[in-house]
N, C-alpha and C positions, 0 to 999 in steps of 0.2 A: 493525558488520556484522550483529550479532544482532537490529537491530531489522528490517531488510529488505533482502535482498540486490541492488544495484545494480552495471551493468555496469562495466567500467572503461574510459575510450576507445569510447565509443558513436560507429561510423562517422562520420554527418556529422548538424551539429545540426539542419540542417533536418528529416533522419527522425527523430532523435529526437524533435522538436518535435512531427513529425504524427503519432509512434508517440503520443505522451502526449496529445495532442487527443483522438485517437479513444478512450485510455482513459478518458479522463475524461468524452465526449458519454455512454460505454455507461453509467457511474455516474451520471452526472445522469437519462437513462432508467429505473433501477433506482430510483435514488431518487423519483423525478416520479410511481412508482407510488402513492407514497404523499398524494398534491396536490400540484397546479402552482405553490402559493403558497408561497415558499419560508418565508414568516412562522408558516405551521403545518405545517412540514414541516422539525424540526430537520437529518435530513440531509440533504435536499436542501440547505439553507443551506451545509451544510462545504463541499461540493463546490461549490456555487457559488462559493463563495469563492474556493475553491482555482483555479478556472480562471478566474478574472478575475485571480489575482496573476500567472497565466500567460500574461495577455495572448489571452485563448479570445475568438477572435471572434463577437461578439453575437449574430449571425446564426446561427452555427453551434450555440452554446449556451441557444438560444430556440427552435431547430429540436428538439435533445436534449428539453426539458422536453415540447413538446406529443408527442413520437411516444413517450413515457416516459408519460405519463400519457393517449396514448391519445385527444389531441384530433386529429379533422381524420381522414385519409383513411390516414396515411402513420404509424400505430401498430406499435412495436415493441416486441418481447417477449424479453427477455434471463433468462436461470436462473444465477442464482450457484452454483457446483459447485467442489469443495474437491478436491485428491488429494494424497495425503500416500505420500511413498517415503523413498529413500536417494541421492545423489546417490553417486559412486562414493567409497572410503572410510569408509563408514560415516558420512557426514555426512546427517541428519535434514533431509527439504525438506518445507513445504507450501505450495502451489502454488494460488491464486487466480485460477478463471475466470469469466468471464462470457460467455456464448453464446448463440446462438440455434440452435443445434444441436449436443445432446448427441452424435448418434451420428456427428456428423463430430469433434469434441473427444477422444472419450475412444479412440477408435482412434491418433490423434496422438499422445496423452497416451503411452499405449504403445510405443511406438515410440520418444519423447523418451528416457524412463527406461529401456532398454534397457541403456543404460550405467549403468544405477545397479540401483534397485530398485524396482517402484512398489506400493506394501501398499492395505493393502485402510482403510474408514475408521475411523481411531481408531490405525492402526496407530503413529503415531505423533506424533499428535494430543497424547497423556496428556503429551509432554516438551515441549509448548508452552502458552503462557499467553497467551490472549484479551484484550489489552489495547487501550487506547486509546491513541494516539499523535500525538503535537502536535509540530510542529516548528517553533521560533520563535526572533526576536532580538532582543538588546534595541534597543529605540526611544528609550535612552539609555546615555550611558555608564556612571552609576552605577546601572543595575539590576539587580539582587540575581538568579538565577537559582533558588539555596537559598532563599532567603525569597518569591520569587516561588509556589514550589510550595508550602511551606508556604498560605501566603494562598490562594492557587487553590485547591487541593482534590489537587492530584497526587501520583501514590502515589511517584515516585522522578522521578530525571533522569540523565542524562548528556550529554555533548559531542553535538553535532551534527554529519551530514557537511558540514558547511561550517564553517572556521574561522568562530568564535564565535555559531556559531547551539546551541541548545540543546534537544536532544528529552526530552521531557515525556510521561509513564507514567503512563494514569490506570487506574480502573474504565471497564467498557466501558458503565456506565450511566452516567457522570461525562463523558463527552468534551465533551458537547456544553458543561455548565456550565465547564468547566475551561479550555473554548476563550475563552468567553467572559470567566471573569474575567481571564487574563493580561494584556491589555491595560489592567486596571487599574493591574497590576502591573510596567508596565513593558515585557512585552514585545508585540512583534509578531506577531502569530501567520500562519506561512508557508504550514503545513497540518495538516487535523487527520482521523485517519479511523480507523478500527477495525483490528488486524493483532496477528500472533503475536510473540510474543517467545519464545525457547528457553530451556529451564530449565536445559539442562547443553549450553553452547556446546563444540564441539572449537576448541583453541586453533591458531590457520594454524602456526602455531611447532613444533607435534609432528607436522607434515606436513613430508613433503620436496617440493622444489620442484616437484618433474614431477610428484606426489600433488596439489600444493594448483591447477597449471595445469589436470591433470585434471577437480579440480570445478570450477571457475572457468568452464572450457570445455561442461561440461554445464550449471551454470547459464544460462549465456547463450545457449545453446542453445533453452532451457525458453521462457527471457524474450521469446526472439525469435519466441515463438509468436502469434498476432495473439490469439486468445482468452482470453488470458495476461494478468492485471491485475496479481497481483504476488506475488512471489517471494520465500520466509523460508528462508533456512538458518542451521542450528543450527551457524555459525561465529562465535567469541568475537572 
């Protein structure tokens, strides 16, 4: 959970589906700023990737790159913007938006964290670490997961949200090489993007039950916010 906090029982897959379409079209815009060519444009490539394993239809993800980089009539301008609070209990959130309008977001924003806390920036930034994050399986039965990172360049691993998938902790200048060796190495790589990890997770286990539904319920709150790309809480 410390790597990114996801909902449990997302309504119906369909929204979920078009809920992660549309995160995904804004990040290939954000990224496209950079050139439409995804071959000199290392992030744009992750994301690519990542919504093709999702099945992102062509049309819609060819639409994303020209209004991202600004070709044709129909150009779009998205601001990546960070808020960092407390969800209730004392558990540490940083909260990833992307927008085309700050001054409808950050009034929201406020309102969400009502039931928590929402700090000003850095407030709680210093208890999270800027890493890279891969999320991959093996493409065989006997590949090494440990030795996989080794060889790649990854600074740690652990278990996957998906039985035997394996998320992968690199440097945030390393993603892009690390994504790319593992398939050397056996595995498959699912997704790969930038995001925080929590240096001192609270353990769900020193919450009581109506404590831990509480943040659960503000999280998903948060998540369910359309400018809302993605959600860290400092839960072990």
């Amino acid at each position: 959970m410390g790597a990114q906090w996801k909902a449990k029982g997302k309504a119906q897959a369909a929204d979920a589906r078009g809920k992660l379409f549309g995160k995904l079209a804004k990040e290939i815009m954000v990224a496209a700023r950079g050139g439409a060519d995804p071959a000199g444009n290392s992030k744009l490539r992750l994301v690519l990737e990542q919504a093709r394993k999702v099945s992102m239809p062509k049309d819609t993800l060819e639409r994303a790159i020209k209004k991202g980089a600004g070709i044709g009539s129909d150009a779009a301008s998205f601001e990546h913007v960070v808020y960092e609070g407390f969800a209730p209990h004392q558990v540490a959130v940083m909260v990833e938006c992307l927008t085309d309008n700050v001054k409808r977001t950050a009034p929201e924003m406020r309102v969400l964290f009502r039931k928590g806390q929402l700090g000003t920036s850095g407030s709680v930034a210093w208890d999270f670490d800027h890493v890279g994050m891969i999320e991959a399986e093996p493409a065989s039965a006997g590949a090494d997961a440990e030795m996989a990172a080794i060889e790649a360049g990854a600074q740690d691993l652990e278990p996957g949200e998906e039985e035997g998938q394996t998320l992968f902790w690199t440097e945030p200048t390393d993603l892009d090489a690390v994504s790319r060796a593992l398939p050397e190495h056996g595995f498959t790589v699912l997704s790969a993007k930038l995001g925080y990890r929590p240096k001192n997770p609270v353990d769900p286990a020193s919450l009581s039950a109506e404590a831990l539904e509480e943040v659960e319920a503000f999280l998903a709150a948060i998540d369910a916010n359309d400018d809302v790309q993605n959600v860290y809480a400092a839960l072990g």
